[in-house]
mmCIF file of the protein (N, C-alpha, C, O) and its ligand, coordinates in Angstrom:
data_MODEL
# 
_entry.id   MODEL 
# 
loop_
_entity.id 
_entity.type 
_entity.pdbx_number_of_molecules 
1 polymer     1 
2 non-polymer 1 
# 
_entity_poly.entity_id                      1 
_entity_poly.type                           'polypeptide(L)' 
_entity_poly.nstd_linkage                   no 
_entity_poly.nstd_monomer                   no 
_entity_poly.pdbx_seq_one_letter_code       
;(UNK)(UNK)(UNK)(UNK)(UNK)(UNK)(UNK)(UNK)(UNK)(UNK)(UNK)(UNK)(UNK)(UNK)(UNK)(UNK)
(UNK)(UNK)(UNK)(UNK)(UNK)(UNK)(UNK)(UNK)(UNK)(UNK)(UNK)(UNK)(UNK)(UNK)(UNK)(UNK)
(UNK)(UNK)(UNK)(UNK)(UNK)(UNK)(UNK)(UNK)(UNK)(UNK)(UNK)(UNK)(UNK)(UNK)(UNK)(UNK)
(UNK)
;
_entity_poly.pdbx_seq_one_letter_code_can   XXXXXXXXXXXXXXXXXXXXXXXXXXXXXXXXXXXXXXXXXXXXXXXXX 
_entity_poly.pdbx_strand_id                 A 
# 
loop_
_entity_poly_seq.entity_id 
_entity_poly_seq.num 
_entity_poly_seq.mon_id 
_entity_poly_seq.hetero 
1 1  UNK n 
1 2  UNK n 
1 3  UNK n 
1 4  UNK n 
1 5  UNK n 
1 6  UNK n 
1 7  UNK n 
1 8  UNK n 
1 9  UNK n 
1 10 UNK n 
1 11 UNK n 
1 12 UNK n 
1 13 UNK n 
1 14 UNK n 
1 15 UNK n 
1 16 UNK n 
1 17 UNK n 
1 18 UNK n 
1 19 UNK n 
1 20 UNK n 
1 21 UNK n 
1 22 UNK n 
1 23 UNK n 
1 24 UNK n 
1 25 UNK n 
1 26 UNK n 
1 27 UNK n 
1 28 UNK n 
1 29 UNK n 
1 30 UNK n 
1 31 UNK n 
1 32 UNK n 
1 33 UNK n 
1 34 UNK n 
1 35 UNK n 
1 36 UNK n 
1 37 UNK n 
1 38 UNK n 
1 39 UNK n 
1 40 UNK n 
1 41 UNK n 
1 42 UNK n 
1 43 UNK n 
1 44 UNK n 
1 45 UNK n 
1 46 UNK n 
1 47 UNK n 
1 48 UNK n 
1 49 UNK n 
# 
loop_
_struct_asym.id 
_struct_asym.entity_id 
A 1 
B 2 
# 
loop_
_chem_comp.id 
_chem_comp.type 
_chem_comp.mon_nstd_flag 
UNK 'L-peptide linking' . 
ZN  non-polymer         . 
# 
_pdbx_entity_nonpoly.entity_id   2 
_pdbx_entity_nonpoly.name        ? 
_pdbx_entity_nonpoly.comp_id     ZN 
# 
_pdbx_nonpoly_scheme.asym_id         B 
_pdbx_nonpoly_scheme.entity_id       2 
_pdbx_nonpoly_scheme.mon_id          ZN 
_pdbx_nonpoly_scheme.ndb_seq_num     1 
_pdbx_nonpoly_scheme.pdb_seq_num     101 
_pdbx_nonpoly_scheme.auth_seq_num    101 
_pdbx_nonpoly_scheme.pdb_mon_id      ZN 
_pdbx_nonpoly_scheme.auth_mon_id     ZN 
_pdbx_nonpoly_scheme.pdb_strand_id   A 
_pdbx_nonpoly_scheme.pdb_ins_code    . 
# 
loop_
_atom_site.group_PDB 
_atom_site.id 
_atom_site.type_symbol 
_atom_site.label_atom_id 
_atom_site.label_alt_id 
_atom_site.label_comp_id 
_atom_site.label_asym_id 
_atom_site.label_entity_id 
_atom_site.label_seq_id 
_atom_site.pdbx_PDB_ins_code 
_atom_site.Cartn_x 
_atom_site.Cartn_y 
_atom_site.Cartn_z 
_atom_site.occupancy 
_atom_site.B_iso_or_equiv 
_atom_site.pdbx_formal_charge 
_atom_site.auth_seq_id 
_atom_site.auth_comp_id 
_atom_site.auth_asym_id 
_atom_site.auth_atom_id 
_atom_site.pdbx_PDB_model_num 
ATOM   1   N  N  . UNK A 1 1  ? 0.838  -1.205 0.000   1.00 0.00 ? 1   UNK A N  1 
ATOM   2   C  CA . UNK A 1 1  ? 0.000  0.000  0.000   1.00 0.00 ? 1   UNK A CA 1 
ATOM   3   C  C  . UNK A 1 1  ? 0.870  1.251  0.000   1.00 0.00 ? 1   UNK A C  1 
ATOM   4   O  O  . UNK A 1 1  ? 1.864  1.302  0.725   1.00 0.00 ? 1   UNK A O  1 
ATOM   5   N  N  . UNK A 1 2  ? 0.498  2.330  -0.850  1.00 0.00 ? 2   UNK A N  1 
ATOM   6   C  CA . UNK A 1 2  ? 1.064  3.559  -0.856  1.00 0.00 ? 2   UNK A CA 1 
ATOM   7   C  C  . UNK A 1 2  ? -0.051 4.786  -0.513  1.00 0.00 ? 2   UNK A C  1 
ATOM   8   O  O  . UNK A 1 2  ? -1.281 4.815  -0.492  1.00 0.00 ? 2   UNK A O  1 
ATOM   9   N  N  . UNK A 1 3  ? 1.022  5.796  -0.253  1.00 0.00 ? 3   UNK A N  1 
ATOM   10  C  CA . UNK A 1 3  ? 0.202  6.888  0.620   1.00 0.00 ? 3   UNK A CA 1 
ATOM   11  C  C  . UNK A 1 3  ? 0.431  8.132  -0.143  1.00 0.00 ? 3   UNK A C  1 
ATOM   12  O  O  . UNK A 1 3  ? 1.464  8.270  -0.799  1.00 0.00 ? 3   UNK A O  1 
ATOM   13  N  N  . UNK A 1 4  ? -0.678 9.244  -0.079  1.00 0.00 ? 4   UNK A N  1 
ATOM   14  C  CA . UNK A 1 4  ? -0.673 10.608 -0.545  1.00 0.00 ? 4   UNK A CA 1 
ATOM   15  C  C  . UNK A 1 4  ? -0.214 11.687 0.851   1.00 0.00 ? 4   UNK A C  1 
ATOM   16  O  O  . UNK A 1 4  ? -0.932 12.082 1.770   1.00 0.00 ? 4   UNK A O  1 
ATOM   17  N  N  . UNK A 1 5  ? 1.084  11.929 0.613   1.00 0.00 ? 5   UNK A N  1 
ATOM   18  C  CA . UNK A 1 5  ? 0.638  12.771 2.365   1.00 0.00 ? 5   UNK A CA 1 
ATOM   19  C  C  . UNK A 1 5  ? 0.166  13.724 2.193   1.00 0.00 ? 5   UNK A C  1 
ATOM   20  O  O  . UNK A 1 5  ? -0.270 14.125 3.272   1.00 0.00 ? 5   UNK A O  1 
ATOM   21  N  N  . UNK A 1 6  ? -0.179 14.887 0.860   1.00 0.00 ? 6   UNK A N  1 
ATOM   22  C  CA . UNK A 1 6  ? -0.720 15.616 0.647   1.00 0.00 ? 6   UNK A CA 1 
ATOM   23  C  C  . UNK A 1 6  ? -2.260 15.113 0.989   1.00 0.00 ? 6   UNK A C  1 
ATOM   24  O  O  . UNK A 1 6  ? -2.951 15.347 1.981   1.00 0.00 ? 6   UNK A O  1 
ATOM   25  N  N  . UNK A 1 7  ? -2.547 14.318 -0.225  1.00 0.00 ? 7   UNK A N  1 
ATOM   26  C  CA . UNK A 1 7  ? -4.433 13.814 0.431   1.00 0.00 ? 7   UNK A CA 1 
ATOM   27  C  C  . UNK A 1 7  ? -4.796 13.426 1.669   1.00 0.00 ? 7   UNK A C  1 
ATOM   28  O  O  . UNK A 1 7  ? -5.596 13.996 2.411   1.00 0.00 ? 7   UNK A O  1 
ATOM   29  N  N  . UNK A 1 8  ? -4.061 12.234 1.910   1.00 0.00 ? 8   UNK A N  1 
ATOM   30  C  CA . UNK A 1 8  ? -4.104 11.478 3.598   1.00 0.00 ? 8   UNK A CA 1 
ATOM   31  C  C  . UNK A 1 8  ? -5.001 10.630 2.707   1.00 0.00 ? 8   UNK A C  1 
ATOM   32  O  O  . UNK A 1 8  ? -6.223 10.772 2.750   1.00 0.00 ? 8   UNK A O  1 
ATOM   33  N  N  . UNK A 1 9  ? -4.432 9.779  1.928   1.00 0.00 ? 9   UNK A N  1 
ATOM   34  C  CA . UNK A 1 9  ? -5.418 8.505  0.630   1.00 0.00 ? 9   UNK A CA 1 
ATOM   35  C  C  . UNK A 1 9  ? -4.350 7.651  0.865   1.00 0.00 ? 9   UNK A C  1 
ATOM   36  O  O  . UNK A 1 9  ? -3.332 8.000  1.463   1.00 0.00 ? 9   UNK A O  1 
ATOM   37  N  N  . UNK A 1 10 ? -4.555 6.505  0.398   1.00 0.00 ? 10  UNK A N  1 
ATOM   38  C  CA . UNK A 1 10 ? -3.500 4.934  0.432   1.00 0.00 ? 10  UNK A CA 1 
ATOM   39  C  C  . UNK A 1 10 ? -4.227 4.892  -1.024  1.00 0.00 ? 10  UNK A C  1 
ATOM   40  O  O  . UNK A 1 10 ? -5.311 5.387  -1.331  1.00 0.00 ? 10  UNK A O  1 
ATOM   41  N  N  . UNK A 1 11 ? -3.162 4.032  -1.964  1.00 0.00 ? 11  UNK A N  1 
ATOM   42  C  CA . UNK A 1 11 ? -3.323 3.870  -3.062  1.00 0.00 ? 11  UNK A CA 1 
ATOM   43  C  C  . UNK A 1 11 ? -2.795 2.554  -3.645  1.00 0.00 ? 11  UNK A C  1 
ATOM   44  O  O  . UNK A 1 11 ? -1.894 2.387  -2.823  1.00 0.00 ? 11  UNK A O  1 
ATOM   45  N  N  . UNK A 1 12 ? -2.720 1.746  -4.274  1.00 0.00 ? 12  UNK A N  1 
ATOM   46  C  CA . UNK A 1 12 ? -2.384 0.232  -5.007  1.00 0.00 ? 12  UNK A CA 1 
ATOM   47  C  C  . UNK A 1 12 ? -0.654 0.430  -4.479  1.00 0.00 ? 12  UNK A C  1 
ATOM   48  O  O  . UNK A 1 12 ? -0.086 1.457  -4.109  1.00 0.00 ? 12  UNK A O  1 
ATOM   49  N  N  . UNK A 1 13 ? -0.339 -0.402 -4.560  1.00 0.00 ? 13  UNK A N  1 
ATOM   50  C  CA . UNK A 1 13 ? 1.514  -0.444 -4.956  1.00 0.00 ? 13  UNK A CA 1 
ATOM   51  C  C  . UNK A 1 13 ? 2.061  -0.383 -5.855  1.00 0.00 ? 13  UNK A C  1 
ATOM   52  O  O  . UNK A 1 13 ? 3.274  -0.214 -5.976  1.00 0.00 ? 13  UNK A O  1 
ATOM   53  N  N  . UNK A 1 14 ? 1.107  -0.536 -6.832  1.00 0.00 ? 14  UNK A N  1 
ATOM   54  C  CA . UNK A 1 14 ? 2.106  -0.316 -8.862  1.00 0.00 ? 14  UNK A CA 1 
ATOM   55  C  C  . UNK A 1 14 ? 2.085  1.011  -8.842  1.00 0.00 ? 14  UNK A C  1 
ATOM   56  O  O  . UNK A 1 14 ? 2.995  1.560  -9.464  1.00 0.00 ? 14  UNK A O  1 
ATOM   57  N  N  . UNK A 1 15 ? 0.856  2.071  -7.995  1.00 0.00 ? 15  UNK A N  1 
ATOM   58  C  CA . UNK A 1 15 ? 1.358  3.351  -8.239  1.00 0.00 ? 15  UNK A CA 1 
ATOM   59  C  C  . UNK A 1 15 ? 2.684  4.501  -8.054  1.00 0.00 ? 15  UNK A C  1 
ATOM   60  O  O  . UNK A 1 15 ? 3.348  4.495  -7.017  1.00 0.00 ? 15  UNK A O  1 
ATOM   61  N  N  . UNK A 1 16 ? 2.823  4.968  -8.597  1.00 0.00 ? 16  UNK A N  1 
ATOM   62  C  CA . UNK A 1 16 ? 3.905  6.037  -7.830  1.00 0.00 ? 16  UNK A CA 1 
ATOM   63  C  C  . UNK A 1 16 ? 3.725  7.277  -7.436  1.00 0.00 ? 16  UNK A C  1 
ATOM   64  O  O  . UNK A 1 16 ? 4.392  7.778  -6.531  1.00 0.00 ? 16  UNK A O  1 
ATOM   65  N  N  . UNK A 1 17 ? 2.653  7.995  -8.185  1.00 0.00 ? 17  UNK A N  1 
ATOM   66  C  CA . UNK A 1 17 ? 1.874  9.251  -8.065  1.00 0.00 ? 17  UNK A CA 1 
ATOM   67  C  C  . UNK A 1 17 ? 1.161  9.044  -7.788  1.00 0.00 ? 17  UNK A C  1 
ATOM   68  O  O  . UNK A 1 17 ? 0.832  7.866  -7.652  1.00 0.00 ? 17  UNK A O  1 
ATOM   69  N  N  . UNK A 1 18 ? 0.205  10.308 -7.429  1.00 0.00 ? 18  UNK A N  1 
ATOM   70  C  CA . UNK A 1 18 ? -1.060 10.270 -6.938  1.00 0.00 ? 18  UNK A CA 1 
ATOM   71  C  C  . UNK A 1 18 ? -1.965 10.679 -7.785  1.00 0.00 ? 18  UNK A C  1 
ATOM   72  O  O  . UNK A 1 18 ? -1.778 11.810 -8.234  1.00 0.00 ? 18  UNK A O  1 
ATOM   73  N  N  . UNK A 1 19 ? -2.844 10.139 -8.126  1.00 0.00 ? 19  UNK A N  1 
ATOM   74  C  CA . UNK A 1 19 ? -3.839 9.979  -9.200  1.00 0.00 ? 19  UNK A CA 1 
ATOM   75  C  C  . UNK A 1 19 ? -4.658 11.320 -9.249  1.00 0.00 ? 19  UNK A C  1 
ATOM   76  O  O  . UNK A 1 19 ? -5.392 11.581 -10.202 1.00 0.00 ? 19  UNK A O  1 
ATOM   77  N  N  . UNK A 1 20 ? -4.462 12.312 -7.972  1.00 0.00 ? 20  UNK A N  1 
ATOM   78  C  CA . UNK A 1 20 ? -5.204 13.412 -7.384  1.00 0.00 ? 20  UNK A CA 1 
ATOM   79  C  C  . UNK A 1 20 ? -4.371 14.514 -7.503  1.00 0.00 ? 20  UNK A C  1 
ATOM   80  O  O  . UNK A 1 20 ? -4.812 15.426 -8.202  1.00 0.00 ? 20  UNK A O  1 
ATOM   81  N  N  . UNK A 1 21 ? -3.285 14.662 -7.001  1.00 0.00 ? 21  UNK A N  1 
ATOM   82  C  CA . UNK A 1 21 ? -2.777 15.470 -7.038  1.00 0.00 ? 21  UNK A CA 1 
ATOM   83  C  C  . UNK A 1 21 ? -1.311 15.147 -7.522  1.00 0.00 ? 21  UNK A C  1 
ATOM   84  O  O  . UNK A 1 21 ? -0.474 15.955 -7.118  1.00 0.00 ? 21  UNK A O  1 
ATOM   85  N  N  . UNK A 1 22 ? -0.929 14.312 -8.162  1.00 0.00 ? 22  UNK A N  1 
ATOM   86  C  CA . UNK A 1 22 ? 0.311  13.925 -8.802  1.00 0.00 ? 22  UNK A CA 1 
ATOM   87  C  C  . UNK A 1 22 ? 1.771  14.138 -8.102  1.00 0.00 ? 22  UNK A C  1 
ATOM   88  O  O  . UNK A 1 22 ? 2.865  14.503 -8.532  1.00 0.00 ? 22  UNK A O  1 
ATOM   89  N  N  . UNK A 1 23 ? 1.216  13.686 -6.653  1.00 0.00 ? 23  UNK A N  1 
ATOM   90  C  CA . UNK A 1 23 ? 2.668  13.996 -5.871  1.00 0.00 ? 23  UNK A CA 1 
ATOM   91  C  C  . UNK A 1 23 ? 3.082  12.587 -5.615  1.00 0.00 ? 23  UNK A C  1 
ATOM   92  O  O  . UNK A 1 23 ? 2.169  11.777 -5.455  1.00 0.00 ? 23  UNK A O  1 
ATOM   93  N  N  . UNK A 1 24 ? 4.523  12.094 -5.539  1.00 0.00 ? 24  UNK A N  1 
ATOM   94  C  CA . UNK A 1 24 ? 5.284  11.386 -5.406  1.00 0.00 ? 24  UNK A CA 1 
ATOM   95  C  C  . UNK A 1 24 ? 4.641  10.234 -4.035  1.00 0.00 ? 24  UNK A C  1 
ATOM   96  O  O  . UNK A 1 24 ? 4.849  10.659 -2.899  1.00 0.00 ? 24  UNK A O  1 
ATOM   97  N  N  . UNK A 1 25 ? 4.141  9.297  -4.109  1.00 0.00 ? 25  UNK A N  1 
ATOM   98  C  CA . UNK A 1 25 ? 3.300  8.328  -3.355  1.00 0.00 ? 25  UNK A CA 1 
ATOM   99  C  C  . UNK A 1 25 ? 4.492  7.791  -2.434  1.00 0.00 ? 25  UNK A C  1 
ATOM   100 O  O  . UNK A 1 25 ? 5.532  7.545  -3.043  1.00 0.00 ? 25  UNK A O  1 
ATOM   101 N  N  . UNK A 1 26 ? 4.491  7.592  -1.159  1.00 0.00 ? 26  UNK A N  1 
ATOM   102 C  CA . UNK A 1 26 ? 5.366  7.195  -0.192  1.00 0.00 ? 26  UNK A CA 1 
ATOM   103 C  C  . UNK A 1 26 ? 5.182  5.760  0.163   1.00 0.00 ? 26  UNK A C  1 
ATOM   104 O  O  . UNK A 1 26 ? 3.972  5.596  0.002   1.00 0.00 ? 26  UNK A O  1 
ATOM   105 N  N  . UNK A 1 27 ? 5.797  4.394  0.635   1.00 0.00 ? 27  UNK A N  1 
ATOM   106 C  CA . UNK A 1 27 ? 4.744  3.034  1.478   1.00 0.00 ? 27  UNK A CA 1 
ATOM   107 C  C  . UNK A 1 27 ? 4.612  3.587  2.709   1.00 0.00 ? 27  UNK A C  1 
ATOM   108 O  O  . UNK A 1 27 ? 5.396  4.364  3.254   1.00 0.00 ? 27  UNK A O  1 
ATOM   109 N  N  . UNK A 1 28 ? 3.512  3.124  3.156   1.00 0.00 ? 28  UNK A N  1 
ATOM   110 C  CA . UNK A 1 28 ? 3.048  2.911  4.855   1.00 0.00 ? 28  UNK A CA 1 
ATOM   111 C  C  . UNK A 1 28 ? 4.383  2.550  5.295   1.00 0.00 ? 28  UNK A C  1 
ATOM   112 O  O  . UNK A 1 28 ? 5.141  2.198  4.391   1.00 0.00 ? 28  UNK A O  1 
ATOM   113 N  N  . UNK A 1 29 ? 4.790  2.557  6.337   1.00 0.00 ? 29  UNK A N  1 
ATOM   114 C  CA . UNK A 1 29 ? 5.719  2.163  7.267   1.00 0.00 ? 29  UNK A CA 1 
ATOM   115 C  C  . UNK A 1 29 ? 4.712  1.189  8.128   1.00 0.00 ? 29  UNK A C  1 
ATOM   116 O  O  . UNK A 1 29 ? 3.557  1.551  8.349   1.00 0.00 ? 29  UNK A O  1 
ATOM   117 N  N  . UNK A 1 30 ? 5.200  -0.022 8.581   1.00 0.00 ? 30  UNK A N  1 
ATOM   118 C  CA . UNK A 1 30 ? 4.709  -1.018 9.821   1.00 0.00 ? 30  UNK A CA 1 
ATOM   119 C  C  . UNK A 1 30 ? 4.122  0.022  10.435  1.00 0.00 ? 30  UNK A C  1 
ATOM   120 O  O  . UNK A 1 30 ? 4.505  1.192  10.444  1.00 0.00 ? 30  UNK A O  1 
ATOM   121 N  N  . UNK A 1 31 ? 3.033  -0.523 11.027  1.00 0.00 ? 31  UNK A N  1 
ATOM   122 C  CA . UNK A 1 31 ? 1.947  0.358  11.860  1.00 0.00 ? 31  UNK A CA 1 
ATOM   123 C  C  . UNK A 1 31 ? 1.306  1.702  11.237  1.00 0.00 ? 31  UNK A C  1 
ATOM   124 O  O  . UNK A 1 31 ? 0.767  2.661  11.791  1.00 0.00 ? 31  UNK A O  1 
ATOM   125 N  N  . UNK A 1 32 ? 1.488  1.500  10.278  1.00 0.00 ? 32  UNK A N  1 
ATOM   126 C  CA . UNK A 1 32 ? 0.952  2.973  10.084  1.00 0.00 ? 32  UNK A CA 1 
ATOM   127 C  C  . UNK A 1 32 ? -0.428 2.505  8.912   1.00 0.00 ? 32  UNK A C  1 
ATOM   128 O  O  . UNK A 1 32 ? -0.361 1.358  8.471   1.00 0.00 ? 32  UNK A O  1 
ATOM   129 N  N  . UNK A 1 33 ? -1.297 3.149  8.573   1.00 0.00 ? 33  UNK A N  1 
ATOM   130 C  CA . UNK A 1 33 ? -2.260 2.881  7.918   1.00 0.00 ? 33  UNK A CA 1 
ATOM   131 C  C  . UNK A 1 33 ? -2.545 4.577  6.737   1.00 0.00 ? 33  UNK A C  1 
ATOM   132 O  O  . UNK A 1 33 ? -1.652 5.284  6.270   1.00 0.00 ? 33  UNK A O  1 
ATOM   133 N  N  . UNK A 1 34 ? -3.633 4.705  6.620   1.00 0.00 ? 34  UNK A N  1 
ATOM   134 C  CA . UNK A 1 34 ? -3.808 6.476  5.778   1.00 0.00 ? 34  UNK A CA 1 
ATOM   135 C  C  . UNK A 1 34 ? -4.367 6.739  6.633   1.00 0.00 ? 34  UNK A C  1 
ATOM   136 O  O  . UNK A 1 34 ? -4.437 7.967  6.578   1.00 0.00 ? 34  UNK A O  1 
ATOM   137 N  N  . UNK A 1 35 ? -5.178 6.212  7.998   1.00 0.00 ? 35  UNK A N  1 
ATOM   138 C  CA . UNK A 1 35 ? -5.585 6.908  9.101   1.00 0.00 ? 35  UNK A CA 1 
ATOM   139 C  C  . UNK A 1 35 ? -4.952 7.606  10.303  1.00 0.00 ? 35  UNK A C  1 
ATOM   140 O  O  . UNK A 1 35 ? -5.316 8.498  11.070  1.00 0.00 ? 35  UNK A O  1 
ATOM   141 N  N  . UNK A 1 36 ? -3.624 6.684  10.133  1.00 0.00 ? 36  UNK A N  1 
ATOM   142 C  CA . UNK A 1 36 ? -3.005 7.107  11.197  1.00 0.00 ? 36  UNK A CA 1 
ATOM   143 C  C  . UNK A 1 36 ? -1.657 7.999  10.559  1.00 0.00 ? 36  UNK A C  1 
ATOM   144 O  O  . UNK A 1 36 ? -0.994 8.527  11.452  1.00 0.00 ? 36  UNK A O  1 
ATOM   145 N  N  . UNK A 1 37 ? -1.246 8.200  9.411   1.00 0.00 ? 37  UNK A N  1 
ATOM   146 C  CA . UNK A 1 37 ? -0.112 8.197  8.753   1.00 0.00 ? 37  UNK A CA 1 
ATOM   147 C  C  . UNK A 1 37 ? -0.161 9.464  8.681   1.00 0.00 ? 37  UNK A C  1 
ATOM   148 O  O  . UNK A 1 37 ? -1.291 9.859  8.394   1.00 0.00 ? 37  UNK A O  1 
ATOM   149 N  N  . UNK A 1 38 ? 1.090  10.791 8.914   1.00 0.00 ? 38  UNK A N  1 
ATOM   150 C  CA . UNK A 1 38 ? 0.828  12.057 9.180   1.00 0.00 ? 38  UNK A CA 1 
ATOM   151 C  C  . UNK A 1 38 ? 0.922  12.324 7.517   1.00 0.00 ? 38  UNK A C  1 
ATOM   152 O  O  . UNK A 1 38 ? 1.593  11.806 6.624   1.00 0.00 ? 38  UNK A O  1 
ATOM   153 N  N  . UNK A 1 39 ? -0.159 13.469 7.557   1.00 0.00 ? 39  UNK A N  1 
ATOM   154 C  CA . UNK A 1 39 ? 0.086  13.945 6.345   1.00 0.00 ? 39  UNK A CA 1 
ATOM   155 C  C  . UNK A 1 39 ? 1.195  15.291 6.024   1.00 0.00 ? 39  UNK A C  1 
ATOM   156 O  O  . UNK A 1 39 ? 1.545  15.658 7.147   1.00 0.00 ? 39  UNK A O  1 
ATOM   157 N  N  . UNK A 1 40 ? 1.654  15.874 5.334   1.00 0.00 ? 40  UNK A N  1 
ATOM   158 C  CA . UNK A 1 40 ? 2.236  17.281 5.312   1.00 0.00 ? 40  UNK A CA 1 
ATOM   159 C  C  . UNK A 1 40 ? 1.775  17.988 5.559   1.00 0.00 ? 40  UNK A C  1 
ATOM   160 O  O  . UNK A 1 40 ? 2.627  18.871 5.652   1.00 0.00 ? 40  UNK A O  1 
ATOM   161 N  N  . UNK A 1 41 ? 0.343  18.617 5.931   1.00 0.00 ? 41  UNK A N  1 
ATOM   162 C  CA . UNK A 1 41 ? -0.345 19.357 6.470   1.00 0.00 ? 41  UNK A CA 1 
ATOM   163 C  C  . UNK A 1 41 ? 0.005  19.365 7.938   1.00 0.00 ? 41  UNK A C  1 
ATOM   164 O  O  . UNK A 1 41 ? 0.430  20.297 8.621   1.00 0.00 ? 41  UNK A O  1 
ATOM   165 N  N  . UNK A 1 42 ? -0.331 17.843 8.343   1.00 0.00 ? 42  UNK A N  1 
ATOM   166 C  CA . UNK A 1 42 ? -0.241 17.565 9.648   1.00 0.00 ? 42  UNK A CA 1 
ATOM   167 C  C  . UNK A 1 42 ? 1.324  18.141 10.571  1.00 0.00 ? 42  UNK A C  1 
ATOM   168 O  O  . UNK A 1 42 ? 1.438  18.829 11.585  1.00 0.00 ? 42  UNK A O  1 
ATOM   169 N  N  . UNK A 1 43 ? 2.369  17.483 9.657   1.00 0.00 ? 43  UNK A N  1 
ATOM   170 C  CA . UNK A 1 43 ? 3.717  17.619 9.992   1.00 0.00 ? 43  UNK A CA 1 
ATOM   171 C  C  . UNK A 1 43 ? 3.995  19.070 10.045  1.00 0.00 ? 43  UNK A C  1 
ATOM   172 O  O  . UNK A 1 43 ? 4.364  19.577 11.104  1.00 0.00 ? 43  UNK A O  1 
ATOM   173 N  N  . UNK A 1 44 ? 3.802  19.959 8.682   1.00 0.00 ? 44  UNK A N  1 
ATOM   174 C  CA . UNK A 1 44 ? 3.780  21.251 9.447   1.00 0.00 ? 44  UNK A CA 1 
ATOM   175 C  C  . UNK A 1 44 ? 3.296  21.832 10.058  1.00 0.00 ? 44  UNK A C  1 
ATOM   176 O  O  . UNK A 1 44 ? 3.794  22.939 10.261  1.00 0.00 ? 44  UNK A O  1 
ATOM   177 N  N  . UNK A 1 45 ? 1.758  21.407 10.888  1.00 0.00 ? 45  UNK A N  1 
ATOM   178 C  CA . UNK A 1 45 ? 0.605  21.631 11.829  1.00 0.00 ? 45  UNK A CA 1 
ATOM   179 C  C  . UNK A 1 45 ? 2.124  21.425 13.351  1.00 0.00 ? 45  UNK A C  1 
ATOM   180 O  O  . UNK A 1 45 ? 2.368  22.329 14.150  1.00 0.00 ? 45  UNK A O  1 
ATOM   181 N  N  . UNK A 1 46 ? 2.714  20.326 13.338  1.00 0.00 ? 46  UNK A N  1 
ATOM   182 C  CA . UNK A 1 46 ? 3.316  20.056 14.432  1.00 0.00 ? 46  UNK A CA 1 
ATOM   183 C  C  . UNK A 1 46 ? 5.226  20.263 14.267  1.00 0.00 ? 46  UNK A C  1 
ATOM   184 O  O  . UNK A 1 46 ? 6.155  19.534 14.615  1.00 0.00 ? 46  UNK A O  1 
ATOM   185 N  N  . UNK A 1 47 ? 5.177  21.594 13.582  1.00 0.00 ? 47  UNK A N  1 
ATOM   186 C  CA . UNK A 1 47 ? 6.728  22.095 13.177  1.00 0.00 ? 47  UNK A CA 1 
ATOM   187 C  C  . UNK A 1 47 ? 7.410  21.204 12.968  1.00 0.00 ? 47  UNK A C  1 
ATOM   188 O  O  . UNK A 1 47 ? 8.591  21.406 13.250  1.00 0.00 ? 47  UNK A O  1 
ATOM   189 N  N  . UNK A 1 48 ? 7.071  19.863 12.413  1.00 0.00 ? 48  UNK A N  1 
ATOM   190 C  CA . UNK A 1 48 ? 7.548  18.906 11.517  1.00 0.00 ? 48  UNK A CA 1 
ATOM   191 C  C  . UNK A 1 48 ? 9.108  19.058 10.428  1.00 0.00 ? 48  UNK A C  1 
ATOM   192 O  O  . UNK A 1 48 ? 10.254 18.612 10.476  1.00 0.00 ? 48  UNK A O  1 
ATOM   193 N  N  . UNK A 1 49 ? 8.247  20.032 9.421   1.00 0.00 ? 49  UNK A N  1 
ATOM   194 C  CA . UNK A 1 49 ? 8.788  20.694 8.431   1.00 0.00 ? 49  UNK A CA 1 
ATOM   195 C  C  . UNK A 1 49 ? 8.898  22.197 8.482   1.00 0.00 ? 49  UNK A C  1 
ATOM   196 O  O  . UNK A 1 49 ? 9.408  22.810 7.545   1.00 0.00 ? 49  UNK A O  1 
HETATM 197 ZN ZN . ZN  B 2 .  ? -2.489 13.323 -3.516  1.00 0.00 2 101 ZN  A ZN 1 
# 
């Protein structure tokens, strides 16, 4: 499974982009899901980035 951190979407694994907004698709890391998985919003919400 791959992730949008821009959307906060999980997407197939053949993808590489995001079908939405055409940003570079990341994998889940163990434990992490698109529910729990920070998005870039989020990360700079928490001076992340
Ligand atoms: Zn996206």
């Amino acid at each position: 499974m791959k992730f949008c951190e821009y959307c906060g979407k999980s997407f197939d694994d053949d993808r590489e982009t995001c079908p939405d907004c055409g940003a570079k698709l990341r994998s889940l890391q163990n434990g992490e899901d698109e529910d729990n998985a920070l998005t870039v919003i989020e990360m700079m919400m928490l001076g992340l980035l």
